[in-house]
C-alpha positions as CSV (number, residue, x, y, z in Angstrom):
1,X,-27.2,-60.1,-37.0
2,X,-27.7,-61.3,-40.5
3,X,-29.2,-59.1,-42.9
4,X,-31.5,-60.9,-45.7
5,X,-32.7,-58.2,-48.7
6,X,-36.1,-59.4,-50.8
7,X,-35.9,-57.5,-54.0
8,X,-39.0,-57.7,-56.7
9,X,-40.2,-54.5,-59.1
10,X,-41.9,-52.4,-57.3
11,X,-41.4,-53.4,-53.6
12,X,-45.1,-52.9,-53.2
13,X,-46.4,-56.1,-54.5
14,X,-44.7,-59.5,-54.2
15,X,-41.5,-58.4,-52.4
16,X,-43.7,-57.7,-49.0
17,X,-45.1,-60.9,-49.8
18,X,-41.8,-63.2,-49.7
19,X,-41.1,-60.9,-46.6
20,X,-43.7,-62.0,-44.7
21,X,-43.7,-65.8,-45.5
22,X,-39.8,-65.7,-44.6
23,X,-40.3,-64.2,-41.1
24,X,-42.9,-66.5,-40.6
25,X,-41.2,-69.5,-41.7
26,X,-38.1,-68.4,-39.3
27,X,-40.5,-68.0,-36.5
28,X,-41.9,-71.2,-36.6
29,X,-39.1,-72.8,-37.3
30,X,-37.0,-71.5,-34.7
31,X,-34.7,-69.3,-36.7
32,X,-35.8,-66.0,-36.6
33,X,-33.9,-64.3,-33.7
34,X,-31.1,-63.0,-35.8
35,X,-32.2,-62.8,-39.1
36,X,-33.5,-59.2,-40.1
37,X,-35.8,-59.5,-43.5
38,X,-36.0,-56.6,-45.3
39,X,-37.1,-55.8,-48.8
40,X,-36.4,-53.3,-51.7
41,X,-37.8,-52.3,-55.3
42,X,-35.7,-51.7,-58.5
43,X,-38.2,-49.3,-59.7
44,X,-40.1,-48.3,-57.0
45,X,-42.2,-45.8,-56.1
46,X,-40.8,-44.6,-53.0
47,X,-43.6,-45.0,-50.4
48,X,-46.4,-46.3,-52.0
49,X,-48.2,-48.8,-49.7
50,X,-48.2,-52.2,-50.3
51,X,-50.9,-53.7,-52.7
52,X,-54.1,-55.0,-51.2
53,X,-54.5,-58.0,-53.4
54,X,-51.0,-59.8,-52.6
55,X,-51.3,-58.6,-48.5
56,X,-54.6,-60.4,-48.3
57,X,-53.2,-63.4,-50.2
58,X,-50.5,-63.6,-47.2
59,X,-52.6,-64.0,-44.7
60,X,-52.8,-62.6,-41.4
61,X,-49.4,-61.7,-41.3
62,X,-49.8,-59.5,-44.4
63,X,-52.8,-58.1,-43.5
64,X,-51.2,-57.4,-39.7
65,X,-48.1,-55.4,-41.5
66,X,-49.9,-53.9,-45.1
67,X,-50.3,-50.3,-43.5
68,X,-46.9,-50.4,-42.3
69,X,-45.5,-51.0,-45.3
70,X,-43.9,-48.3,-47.6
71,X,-42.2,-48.9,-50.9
72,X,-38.3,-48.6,-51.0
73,X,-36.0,-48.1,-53.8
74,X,-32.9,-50.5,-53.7
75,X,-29.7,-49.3,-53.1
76,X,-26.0,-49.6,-52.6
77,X,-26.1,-49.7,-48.7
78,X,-28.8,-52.1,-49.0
79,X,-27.0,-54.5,-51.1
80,X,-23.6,-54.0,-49.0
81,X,-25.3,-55.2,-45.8
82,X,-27.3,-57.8,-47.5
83,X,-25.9,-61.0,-46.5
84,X,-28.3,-62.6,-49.0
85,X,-30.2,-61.1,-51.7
86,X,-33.5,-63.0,-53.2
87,X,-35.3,-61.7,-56.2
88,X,-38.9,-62.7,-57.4
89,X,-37.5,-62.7,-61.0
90,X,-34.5,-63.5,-63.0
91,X,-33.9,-60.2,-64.2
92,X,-34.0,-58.5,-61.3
93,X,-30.6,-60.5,-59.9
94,X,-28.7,-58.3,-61.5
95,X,-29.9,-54.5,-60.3
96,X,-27.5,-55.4,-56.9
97,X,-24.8,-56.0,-59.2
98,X,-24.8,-52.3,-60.5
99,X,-24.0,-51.6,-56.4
100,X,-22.0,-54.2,-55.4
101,X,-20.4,-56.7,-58.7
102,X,-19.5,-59.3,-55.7
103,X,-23.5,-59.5,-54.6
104,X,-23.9,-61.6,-58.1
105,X,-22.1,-64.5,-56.0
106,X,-25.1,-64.1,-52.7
107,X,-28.1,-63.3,-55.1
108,X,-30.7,-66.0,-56.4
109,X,-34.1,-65.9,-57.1
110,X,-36.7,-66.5,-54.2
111,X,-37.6,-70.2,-56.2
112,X,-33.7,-70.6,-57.3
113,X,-33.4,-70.1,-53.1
114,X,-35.1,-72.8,-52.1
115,X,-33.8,-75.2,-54.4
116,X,-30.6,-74.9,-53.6
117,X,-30.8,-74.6,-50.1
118,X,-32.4,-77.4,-49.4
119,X,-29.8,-79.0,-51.7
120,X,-27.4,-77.8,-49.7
121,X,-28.3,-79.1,-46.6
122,X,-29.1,-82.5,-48.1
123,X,-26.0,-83.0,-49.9
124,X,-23.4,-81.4,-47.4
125,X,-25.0,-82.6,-44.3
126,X,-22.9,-85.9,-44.2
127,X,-19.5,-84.5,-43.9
128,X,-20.0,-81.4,-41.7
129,X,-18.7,-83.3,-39.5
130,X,-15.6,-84.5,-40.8
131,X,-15.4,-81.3,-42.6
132,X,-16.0,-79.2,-38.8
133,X,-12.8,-81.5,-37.2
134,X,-10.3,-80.1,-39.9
135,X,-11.5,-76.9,-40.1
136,X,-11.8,-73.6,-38.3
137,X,-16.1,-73.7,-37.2
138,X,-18.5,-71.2,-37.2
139,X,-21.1,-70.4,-34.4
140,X,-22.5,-67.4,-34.9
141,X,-25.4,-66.8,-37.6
142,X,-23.6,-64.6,-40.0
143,X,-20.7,-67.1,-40.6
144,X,-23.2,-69.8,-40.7
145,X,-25.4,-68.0,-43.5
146,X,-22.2,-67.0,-45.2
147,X,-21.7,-70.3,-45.5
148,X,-25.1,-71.9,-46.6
149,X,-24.8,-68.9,-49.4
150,X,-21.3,-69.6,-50.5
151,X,-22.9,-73.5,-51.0
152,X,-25.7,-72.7,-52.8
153,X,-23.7,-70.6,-55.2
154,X,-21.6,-73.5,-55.5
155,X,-24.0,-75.6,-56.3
156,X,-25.6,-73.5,-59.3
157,X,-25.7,-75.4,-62.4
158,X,-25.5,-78.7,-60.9
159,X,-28.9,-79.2,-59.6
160,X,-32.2,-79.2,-61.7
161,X,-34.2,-76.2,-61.5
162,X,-37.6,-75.8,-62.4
163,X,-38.1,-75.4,-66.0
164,X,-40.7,-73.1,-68.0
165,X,-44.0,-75.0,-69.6
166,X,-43.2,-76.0,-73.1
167,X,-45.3,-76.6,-76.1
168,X,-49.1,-75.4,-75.7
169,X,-49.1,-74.8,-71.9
170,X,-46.3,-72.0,-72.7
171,X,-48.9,-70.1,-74.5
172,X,-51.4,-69.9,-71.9
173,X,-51.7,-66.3,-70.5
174,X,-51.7,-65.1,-67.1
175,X,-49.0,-67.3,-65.8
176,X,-47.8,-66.7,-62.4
177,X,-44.7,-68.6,-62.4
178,X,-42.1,-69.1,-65.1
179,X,-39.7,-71.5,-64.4
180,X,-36.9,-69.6,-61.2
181,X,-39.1,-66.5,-62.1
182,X,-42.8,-65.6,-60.2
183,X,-43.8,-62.8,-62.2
184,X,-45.7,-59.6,-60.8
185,X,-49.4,-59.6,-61.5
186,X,-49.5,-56.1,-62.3
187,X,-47.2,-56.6,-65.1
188,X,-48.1,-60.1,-66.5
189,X,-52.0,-60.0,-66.0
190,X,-51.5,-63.4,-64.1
191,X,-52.9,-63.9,-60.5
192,X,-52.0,-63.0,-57.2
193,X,-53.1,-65.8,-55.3
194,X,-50.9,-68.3,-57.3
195,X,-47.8,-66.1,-57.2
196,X,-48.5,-65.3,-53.6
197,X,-48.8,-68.6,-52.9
198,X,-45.8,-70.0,-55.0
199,X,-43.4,-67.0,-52.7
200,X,-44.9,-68.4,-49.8
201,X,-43.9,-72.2,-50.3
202,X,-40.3,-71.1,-51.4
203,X,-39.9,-68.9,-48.7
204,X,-40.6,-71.7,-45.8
205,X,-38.8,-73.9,-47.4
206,X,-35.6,-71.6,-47.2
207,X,-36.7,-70.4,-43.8
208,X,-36.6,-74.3,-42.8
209,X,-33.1,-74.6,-44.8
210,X,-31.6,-71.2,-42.8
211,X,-32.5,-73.0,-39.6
212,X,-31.0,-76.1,-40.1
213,X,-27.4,-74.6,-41.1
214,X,-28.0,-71.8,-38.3
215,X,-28.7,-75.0,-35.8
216,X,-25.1,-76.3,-36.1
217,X,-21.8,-75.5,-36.2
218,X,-20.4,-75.2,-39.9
219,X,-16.8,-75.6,-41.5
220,X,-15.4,-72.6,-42.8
C-alpha cells in the first residue's frame, strides 16, 4: 500500500480539498486501489472540521466527507510513511523536513506535482522498455511510486514551472495562485473557488500521472 500525505496550513481548508480531488482522480482513473490519501496541517488546530467554503467548492465528494473530516497536526510518523508528500505552498515543503531531512527528496508542491509528473511520464516513457530489459522491474505500487517520485525529483530544475504574474497583474489582491504556490483564502483574502479549483486540476492530473506509472512495470 502506498501512502500519499497532502500537507497545507491548517488541514482544514485546502488540504481536504487536494484530498478529495486526488481520490477522485485515482478512482476514475483506475488507480485508486492501493493508494491511501491522507492529509495533515503544519499548524493545525487539532480537530477542527473542515471549512465549508472549500468542501462545497469540491463538489459532491467534499460535501459527502466535510463532517468526517477533523483537522490533524503533521507529524514525524506521518512523514516516515508518506511515500509522497504534496504541499499547497512552497513554504510548507519544508515542515516534513524537520521529521524526516530525506522527505525533502519525495516532497513537491500539489502544482510542482503535476508538472513533473506528467513530465515524467512523457519524457521517460520511451525507454522503460529498454530500461525494464537491463534492469531489475517493479510490479507492485510502492516500487512503482518510488520510482515516479525519484523521477520527478530528478527532473526539478529542468522543466518550466509556472511563474508568478509580473508587472501590474502582481499587484492585484486576492490572488489564489502564485506561481507552484495556491495560497489559503483565509490567509490571503483571495477566493476559494479559484484555489479549489486550481487543487482540483493538479490533483487529476497527478492522479492520471500515478496510474500510468502504477499500470506498467518500471526499471529500478
Amino acid at each position: 500500500m502506498s501512502n500519499v500525505l497532502v500537507v497545507c496550513g491548517s488541514d482544514a481548508c485546502l488540504a481536504p480539498a487536494a484530498a478529495v480531488a486526488l481520490r477522485a482522480g485515482l478512482e476514475e482513473a483506475g488507480g485508486s486501489g492501493a493508494v491511501v490519501v491522507q492529509t495533515a496541517g503544519v499548524r493545525a488546530e487539532v480537530g477542527t472540521p473542515w471549512c465549508a467554503d472549500s468542501a462545497r467548492f469540491a463538489g459532491a465528494n467534499g460535501e459527502q466527507t466535510r463532517w468526517a473530516h477533523r483537522a490533524r497536526q503533521v507529524t514525524g510518523a506521518m512523514v516516515q510513511e508518506a511515500d509522497v508528500i504534496l504541499a499547497t505552498e512552497r513554504r510548507y515543503r519544508s515542515a516534513p523536513r524537520a521529521f524526516d531531512v530525506h522527505s525533502a527528496h519525495r516532497t513537491f508542491t500539489v502544482l510542482e506535482a503535476a508538472v513533473l509528473g506528467a513530465a515524467v511520464v512523457q519524457r521517460r516513457a520511451s525507454d522503460l522498455a529498454v530500461r525494464a530489459r537491463h534492469a531489475k522491474v517493479a510490479t507492485d505500487t510502492a516500487s512503482q511510486l518510488a520510482w515516479l517520485v525519484e523521477e520527478m525529483d530528478s527532473l526539478r530544475g529542468l522543466v518550466t514551472m509556472p511563474a508568478p504574474a509580473h508587472g501590474w497583474l502582481s499587484r492585484i489582491p486576492r490572488s489564489h495562485v502564485l506561481g507552484i504556490d495556491v495560497l489559503d483564502p483565509h490567509m490571503m483574502g483571495g477566493h476559494h473557488r479559484q484555489a479549489v479549483s486550481a487543487l482540483d486540476r493538479a490533483m487529476r492530473t497527478f492522479a492520471v500521472t500515478i496510474s500510468q506509472v502504477t499500470a506498467r512495470t518500471v526499471a529500478v
